[in-house]
C-alpha positions as CSV (number, residue, x, y, z in Angstrom):
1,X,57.5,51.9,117.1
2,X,60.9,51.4,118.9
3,X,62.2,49.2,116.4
4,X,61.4,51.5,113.6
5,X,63.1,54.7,115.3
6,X,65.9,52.5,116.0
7,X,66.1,51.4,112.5
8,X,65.8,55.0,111.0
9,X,68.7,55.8,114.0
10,X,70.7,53.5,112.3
11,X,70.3,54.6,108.6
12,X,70.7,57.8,109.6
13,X,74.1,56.9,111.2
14,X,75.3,54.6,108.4
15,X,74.2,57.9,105.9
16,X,76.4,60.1,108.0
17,X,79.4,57.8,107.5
18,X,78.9,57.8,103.7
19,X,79.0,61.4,103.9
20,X,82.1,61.8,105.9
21,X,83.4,59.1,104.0
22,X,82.4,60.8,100.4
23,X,83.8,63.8,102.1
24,X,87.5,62.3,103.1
25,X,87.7,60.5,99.6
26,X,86.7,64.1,98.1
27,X,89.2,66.0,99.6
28,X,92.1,63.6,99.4
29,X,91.3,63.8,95.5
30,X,90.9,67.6,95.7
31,X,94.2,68.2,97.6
32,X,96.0,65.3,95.5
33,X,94.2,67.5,92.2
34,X,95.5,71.1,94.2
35,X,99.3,69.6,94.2
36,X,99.6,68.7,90.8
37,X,98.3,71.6,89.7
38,X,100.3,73.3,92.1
39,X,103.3,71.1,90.6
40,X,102.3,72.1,86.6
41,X,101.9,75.9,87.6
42,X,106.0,75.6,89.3
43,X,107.2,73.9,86.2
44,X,105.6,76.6,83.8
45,X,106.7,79.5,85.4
46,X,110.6,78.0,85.6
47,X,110.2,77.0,82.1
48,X,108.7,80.3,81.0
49,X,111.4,82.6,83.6
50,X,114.1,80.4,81.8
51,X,112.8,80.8,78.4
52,X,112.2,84.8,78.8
53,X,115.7,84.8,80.5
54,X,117.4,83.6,77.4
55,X,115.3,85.6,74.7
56,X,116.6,89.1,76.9
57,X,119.9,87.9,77.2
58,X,120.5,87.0,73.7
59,X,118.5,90.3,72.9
60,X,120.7,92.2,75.4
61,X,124.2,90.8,74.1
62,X,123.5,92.2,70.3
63,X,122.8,95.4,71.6
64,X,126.1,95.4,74.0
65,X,127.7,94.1,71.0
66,X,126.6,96.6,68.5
67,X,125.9,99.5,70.6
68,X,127.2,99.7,74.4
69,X,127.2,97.6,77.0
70,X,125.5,99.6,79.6
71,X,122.1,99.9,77.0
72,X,122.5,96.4,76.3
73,X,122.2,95.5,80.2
74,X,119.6,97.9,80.5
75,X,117.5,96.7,77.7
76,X,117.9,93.0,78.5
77,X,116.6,93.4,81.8
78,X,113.8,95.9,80.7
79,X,112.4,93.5,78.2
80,X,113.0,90.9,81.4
81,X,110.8,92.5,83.5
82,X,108.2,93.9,80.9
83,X,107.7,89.4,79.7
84,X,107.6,88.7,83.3
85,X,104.8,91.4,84.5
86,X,102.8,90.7,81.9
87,X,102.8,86.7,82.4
88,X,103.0,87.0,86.4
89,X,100.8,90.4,87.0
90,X,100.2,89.5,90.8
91,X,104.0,89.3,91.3
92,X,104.6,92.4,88.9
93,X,102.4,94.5,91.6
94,X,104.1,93.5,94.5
95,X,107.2,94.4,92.7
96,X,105.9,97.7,91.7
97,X,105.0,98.7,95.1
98,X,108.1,97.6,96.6
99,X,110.3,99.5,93.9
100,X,108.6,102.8,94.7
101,X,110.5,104.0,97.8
102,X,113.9,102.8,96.6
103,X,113.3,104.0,93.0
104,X,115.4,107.5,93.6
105,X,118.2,105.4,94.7
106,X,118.8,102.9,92.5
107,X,118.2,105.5,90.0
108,X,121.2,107.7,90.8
109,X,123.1,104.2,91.8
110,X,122.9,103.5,88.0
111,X,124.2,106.8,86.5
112,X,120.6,109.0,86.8
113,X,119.3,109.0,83.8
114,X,116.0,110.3,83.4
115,X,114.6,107.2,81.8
116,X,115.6,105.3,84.9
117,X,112.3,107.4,86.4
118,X,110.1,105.8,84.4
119,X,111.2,101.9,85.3
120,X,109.0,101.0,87.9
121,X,106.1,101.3,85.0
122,X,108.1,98.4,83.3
123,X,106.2,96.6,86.3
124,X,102.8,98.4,86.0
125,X,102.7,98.2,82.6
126,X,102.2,94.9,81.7
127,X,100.4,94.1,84.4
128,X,97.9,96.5,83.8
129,X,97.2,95.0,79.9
130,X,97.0,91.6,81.5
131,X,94.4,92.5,84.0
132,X,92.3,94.3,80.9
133,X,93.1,91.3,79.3
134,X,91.5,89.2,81.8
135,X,88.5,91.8,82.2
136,X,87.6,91.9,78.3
137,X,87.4,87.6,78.5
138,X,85.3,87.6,81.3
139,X,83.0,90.5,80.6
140,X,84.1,92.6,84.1
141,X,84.4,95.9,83.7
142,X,88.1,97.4,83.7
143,X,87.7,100.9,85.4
144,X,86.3,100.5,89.1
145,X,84.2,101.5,90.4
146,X,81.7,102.0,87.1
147,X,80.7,105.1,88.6
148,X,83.9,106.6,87.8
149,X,83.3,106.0,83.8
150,X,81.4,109.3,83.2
151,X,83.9,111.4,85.2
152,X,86.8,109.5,83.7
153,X,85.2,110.2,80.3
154,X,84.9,114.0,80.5
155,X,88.1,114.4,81.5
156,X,89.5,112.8,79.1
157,X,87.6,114.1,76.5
158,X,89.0,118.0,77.8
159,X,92.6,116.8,78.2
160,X,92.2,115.3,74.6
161,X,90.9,118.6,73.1
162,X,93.5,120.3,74.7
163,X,96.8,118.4,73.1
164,X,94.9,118.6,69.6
165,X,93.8,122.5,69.8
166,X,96.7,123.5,72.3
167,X,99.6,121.0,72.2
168,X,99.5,120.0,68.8
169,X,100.2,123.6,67.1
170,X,102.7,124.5,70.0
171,X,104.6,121.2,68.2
172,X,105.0,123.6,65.1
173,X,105.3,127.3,66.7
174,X,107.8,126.4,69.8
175,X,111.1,124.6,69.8
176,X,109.9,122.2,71.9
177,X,108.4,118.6,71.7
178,X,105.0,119.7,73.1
179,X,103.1,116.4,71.7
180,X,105.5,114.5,73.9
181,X,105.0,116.8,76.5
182,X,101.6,116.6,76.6
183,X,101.7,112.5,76.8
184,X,103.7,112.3,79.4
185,X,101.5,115.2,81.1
186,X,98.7,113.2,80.4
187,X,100.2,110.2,82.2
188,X,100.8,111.6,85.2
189,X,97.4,113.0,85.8
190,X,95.6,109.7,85.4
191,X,98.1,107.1,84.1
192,X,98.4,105.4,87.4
193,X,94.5,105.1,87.6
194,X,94.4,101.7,86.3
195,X,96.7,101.0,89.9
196,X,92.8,100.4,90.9
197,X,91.6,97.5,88.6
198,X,95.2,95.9,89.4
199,X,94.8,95.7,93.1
200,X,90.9,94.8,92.9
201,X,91.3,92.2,90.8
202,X,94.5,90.5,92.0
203,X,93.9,90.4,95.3
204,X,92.2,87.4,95.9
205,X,91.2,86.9,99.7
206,X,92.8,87.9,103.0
207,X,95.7,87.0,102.8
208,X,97.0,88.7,99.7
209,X,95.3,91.8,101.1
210,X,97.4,91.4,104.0
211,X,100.7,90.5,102.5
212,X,100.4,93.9,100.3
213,X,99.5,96.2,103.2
214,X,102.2,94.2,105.6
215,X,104.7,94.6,102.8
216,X,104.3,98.2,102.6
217,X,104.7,98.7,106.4
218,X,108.4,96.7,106.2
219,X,108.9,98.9,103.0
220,X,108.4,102.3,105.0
221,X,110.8,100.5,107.8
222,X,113.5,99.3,105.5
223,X,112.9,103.0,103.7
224,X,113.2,104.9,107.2
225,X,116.3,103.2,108.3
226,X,118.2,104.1,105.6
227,X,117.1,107.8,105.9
228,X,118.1,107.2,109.6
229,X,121.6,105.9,108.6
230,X,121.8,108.7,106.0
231,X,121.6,111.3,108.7
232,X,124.1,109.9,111.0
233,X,126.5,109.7,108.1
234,X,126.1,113.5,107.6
235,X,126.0,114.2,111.3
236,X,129.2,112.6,112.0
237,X,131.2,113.5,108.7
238,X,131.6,110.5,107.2
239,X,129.9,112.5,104.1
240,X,130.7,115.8,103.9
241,X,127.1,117.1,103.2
242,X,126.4,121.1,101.3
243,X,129.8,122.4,100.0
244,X,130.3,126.0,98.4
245,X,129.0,129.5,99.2
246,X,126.9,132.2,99.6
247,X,123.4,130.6,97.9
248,X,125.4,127.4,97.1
249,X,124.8,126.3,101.1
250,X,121.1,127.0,100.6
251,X,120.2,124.9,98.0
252,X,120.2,121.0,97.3
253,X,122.4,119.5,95.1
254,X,123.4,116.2,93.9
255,X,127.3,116.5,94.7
256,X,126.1,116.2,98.2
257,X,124.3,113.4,97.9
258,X,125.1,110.8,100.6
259,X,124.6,106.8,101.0
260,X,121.2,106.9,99.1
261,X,118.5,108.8,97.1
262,X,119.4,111.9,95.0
263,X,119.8,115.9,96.0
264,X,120.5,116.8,99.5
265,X,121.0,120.1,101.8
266,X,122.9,119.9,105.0
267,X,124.4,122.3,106.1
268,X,123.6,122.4,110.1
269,X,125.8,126.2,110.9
270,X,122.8,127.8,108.6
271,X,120.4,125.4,110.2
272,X,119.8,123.8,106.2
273,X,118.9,120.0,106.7
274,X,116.7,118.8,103.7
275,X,117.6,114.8,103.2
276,X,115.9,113.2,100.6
277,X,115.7,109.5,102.0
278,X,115.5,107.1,99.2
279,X,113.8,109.2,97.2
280,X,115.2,111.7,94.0
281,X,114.8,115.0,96.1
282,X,113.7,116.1,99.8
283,X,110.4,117.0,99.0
284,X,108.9,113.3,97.7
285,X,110.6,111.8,100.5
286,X,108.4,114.2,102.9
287,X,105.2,113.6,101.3
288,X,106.3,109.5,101.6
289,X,106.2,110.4,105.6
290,X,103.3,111.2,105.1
291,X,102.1,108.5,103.1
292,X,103.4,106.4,104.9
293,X,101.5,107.5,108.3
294,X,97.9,106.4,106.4
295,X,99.5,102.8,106.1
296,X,101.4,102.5,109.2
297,X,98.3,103.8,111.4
298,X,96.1,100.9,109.4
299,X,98.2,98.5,110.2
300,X,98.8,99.3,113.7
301,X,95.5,99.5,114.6
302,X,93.7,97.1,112.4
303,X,96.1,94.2,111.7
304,X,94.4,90.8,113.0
305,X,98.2,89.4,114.7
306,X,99.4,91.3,117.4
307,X,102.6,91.3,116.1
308,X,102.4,92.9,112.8
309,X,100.4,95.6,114.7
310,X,103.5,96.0,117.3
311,X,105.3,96.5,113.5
312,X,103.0,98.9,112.6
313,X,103.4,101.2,115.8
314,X,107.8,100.6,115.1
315,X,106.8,102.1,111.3
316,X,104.7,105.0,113.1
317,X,107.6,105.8,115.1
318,X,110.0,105.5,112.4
319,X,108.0,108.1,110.6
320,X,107.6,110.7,112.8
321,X,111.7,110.2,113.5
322,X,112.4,110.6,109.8
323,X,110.2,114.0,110.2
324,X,111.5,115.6,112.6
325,X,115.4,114.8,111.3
326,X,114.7,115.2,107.8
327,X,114.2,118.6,107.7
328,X,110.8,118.6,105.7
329,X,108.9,121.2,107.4
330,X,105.2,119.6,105.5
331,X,106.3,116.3,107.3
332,X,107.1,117.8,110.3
333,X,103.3,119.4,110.0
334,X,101.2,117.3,108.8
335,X,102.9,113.5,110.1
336,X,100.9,114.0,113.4
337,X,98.0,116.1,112.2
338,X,96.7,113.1,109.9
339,X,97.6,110.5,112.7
340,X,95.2,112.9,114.9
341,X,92.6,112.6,111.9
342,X,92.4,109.5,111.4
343,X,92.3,108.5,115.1
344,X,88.9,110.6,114.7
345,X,87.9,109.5,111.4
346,X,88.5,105.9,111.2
347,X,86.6,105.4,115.2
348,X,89.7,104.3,116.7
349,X,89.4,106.8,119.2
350,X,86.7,105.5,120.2
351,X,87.7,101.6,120.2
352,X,89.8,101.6,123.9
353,X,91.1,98.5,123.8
354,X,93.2,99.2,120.7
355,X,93.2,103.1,121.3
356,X,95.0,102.9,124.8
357,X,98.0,100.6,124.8
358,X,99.1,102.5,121.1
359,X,98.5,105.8,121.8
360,X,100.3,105.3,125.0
361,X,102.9,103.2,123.6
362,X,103.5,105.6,120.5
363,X,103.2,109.0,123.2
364,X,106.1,107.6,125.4
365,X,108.1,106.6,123.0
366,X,108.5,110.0,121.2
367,X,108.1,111.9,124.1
368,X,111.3,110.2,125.5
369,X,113.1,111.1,122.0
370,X,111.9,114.3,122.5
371,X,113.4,114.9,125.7
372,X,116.5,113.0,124.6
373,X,116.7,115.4,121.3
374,X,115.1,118.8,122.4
375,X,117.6,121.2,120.3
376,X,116.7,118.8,117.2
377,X,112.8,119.5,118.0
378,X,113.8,123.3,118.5
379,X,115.5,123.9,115.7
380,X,112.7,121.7,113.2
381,X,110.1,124.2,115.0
382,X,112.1,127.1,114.2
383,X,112.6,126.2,110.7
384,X,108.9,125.5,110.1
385,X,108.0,129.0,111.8
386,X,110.3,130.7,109.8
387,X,109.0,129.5,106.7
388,X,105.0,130.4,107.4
389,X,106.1,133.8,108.1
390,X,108.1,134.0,105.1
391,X,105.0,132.4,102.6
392,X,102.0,131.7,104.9
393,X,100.7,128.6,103.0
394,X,97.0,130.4,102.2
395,X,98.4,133.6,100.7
396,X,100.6,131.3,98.4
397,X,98.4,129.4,97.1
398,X,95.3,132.4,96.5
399,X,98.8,134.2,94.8
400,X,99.6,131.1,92.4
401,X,95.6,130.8,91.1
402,X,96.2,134.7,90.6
403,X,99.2,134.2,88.3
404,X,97.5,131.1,86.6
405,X,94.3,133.5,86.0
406,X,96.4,136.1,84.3
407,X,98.1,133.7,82.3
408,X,95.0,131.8,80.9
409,X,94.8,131.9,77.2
410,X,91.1,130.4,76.1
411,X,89.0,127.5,77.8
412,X,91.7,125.0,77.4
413,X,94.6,126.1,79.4
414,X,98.2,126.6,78.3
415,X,98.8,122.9,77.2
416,X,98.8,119.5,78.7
417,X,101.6,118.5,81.1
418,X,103.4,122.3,80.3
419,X,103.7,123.2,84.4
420,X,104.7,118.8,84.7
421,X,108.1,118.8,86.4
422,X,108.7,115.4,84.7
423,X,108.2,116.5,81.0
424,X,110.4,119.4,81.3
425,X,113.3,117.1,79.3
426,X,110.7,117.5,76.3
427,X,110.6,121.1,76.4
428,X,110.2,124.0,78.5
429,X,107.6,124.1,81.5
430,X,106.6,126.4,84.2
431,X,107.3,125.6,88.0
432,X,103.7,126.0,89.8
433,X,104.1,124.5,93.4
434,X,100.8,123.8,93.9
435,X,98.6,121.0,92.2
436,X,95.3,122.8,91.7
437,X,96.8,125.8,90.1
438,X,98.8,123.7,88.1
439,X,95.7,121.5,86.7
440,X,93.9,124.5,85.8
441,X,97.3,126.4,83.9
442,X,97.4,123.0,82.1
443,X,93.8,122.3,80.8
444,X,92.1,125.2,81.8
445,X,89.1,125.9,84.5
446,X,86.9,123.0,83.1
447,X,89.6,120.6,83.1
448,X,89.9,121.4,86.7
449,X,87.0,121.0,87.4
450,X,86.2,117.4,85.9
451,X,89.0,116.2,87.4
452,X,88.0,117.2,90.8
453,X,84.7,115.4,89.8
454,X,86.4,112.0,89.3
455,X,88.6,113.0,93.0
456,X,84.8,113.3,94.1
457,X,83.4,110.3,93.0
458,X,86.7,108.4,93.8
459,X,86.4,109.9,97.5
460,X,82.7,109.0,97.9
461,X,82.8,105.1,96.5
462,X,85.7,104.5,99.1
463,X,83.5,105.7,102.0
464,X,80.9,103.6,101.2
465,X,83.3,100.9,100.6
466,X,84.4,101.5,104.2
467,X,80.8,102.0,105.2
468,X,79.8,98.8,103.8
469,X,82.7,96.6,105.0
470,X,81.3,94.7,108.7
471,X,84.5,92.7,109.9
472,X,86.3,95.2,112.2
473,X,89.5,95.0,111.4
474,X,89.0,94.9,107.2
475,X,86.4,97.8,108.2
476,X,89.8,99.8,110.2
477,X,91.8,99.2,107.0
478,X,88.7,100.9,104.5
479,X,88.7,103.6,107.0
480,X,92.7,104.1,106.7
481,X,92.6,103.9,103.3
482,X,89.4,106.5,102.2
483,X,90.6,108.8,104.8
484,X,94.1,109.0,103.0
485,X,92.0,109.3,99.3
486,X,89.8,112.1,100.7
487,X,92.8,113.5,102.0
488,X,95.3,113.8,99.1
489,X,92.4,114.6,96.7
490,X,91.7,118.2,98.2
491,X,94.9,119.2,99.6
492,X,95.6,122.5,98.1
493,X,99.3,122.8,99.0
494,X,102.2,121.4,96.6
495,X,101.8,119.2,94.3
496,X,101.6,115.4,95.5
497,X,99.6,113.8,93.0
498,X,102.3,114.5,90.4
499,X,104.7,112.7,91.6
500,X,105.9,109.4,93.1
501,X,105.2,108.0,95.3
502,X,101.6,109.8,96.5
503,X,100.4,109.6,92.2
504,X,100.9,105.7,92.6
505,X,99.7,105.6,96.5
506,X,96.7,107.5,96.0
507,X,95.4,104.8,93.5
508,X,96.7,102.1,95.7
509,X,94.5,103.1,98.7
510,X,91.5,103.4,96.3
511,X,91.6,99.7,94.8
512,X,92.7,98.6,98.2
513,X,89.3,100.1,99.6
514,X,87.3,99.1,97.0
515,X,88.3,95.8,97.0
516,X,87.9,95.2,101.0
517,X,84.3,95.0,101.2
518,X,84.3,92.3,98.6
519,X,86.2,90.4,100.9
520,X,84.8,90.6,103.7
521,X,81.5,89.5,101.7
522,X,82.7,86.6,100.1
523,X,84.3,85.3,103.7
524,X,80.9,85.7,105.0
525,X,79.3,83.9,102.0
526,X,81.9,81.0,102.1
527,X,81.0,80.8,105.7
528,X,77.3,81.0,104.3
529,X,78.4,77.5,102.5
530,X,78.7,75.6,105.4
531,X,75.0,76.0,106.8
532,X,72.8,73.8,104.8
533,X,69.9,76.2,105.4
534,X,72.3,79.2,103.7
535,X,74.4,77.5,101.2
536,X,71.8,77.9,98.5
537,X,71.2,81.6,98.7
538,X,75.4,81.8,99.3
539,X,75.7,80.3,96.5
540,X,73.6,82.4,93.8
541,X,75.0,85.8,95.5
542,X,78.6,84.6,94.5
543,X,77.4,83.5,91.2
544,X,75.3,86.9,90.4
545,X,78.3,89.0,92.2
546,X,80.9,87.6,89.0
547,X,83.7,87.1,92.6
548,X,85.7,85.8,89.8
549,X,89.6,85.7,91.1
550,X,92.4,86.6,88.4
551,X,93.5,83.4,85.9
């Protein structure tokens, strides 16, 4: 018996070594097989880059040539960027995100032409074909979450009816192009959608979900430092800031811009301050603020590295700086209410060990600013008084769905994208200042109404996204991220979602959402793998589940 036990001992020893040396072999050949892949995937993308490079420069040399030089750059690089996106759509997404807070200054840097608006979707573009692309081969579905199809499908169905039975006679009766106006109106309620499938799809594990929402935190401190030099260049006269009279020192204007963005007011003796940041006007560069507080709070209090979340308190602080000395009264408002709500919502309230140190970290540092700048804070607080009394924010917006009640001709509103700021170089439009007024002027009371349906739906598949998600700090993330969606998709006042960058962010933190509990599930499957009891079961729930990463 003793010989036999130590003869099955020693089998099961020299079985072991096999293994482990099966094992070694096997990964030596997988890591030798991971670099030359690694090596082919370098040499087609310089090959390709150099290729495109040459098509778009030959392309962009006949136009100078023929045409003008200035198109000629611009439509070399365009066609650059739209070859690139679509062959690198991973790349194209980080590039889209990152041009968003600098798009209103490199646009006036470059002459401001209103085309120049529209280049970030040279980025989004393309990479949204190649993701539907990718989806139609391997039998995924392209809108996410499928629950969103019927929604997504009446609306489009009422905004459809509305260009052919509104827009498309208006294109005969009315000087203006109101086909054109309608497409472009049309874009801007939902063309950013597909922002969703793009993030849920290319993000592949962890780390890229990291890298995007630890890009967007350096982007908001990069973006806030140049609003921060902007301001001390006004305040010390090296730009001159509002020049005129009379209504000329209440209003922002372009002639005063100032180091970057577009339209500024500054004009301190009639307590005026309304800097636009990097962004085209004041306004967008408040509601980035308050963006940016959703993804600065995640990171801060749900990054795994201690580091990145000291960078995501520095962004925190940078934001509520920027709101205070920007001027933006809705900033100024609502930077520390949502920081205050999504303590509560998200549970970090409740989670001490992170809570504590931040909170107490984030509430000396601004009270010490605070007592360092007290007449700033006075006169930001006077400002934003001033203004409630003038237009309390619920009578405006019960007096703008009175005007757009008076105004409704028939079921189908008064035409797609005919109150959309951006498609007023197509024709003539109507300023409404406050989204769901403006949505139902457009296409109408049932148009409204699906759309806040798909906002619905949106807003309840991210909670349970959120809900769903077990690793803490993914879970802190989720909780970030549906807060922001629920948020944005029921605020009454202004108009956010129509323009950059809350109409791109607002998908972003949906796919981002969505796609975290995937994550987190196919870590714990992977980690499923590695116990022999598990690894069968693991292995038919990533199968059945189609975790299928971007190729």
């Amino acid at each position: 018996m003793a010989s036999s036990s130590s003869l099955k001992r020693q089998s099961k020893q020299k079985s072991s070594k096999q293994v482990s040396e099966e094992t070694s072999t096997l990964s030596a050949k997988e890591l030798k097989a991971q670099q030359r892949q690694a090596k082919k995937a370098r040499d087609a993308l310089i090959a390709y880059t150099l290729a495109a490079c040459a098509a778009c420069s030959f392309v962009g040399l006949i136009i100078s040539l023929i045409v003008d030089p200035v198109l000629g750059i611009g439509a070399g690089f365009g066609l650059l960027c739209l070859s690139l996106s679509f062959r690198y759509p991973r790349l194209a997404v980080y590039a889209f995100v990152a041009y968003i807070p600098f798009s209103g200054t490199i646009t006036y840097a470059l002459g401001g032409s209103s085309i120049l608006q529209l280049a970030k979707d040279a980025f989004y573009i393309p990479a949204a074909i190649a993701v539907m692309q990718f989806c139609r081969r391997k039998g995924l579905p392209f809108v996410i979450p499928k629950s969103l199809k019927l929604a997504l499908t009446l609306l489009l169905l009422l905004t459809t009816m509305t260009l052919l039975f509104v827009n498309v006679p208006q294109q005969f009766s009315s000087g203006d192009q109101a086909i054109l106006i309608g497409i472009l109106g049309l874009k801007t309620l939902v063309g950013y959608l597909f922002v969703i499938p793009c993030i849920y799809y290319l993000l592949r594990n962890r780390e890229d979900l990291y890298f995007i929402l630890r890009l967007q935190v350096v982007l908001i401190l990069v973006a806030c430092s140049l609003g921060l030099v902007q301001y001390f260049m006004l305040k010390t006269g090296i730009c001159e800031g509002t020049t005129g009279s009379g209504a000329d020192l209440f209003k922002a204007s372009l002639k005063a811009r100032c180091f970057v963005g577009g339209s500024l007011l500054y004009t301190p003796s009639q307590g005026q301050i309304r800097l636009p940041g990097t962004f085209v006007a004041p306004w967008q560069w408040g509601w980035f603020l308050i963006s940016s507080a959703f993804f600065s709070f995640g990171t801060a209090f749900s990054d795994r590295s201690p580091l990145w979340r000291t960078v995501g308190l520095v962004s925190m602080v940078a934001v509520f700086i920027m709101a205070v000395i920007s001027g933006q009264r809705i900033a100024l408002m609502l930077v520390p209410t949502t920081v205050v709500i999504l303590a509560f919502l998200t549970g970090q309230v409740a989670n001490l060990k992170r809570f504590v140190p931040v909170g107490i970290g984030l509430a000396l540092i601004l009270t010490f600013l605070a007592i360092r700048n007290p007449e700033v804070i006075q006169a930001r607080l006077n400002s934003f008084q001033s203004r409630w009394d003038a237009s309390p924010p619920h009578l405006f917006i019960r007096n703008q769905f009175l005007w757009v009640m008076n105004e409704q001709q028939g079921i189908l509103g008064r035409g797609v994208g005919r109150a959309t700021n951006a498609a007023r170089i197509f024709g003539e439009v109507e300023l409404i200042e406050t989204y769901h007024p403006k949505v139902c002027f457009e296409i109408g009371w049932l148009g409204l109404f699906a759309l806040l349906i798909l906002y619905t739906v949106l807003t309840v598949a991210t909670f349970r996204a959120y809900r769903s998600t077990k690793e803490k700090n993914l879970r802190g993330y989720a909780a970030s991220m549906w807060v922001f969606v629920l948020f944005i998709s029921y605020f009454p006042y202004y108009y956010p979602l129509d323009v950059d960058p809350v109409n791109v962010y607002y998908w972003l933190a949906a796919g981002i959402a969505l796609k975290i509990p995937e994550i987190d599930q196919r870590e714990r499957l992977q980690a499923s793998l590695e116990d022999p009891i598990q690894s069968g079961k693991a292995a038919k729930k990533l199968k059945s589940k189609k975790m299928v990463d971007f190729t």
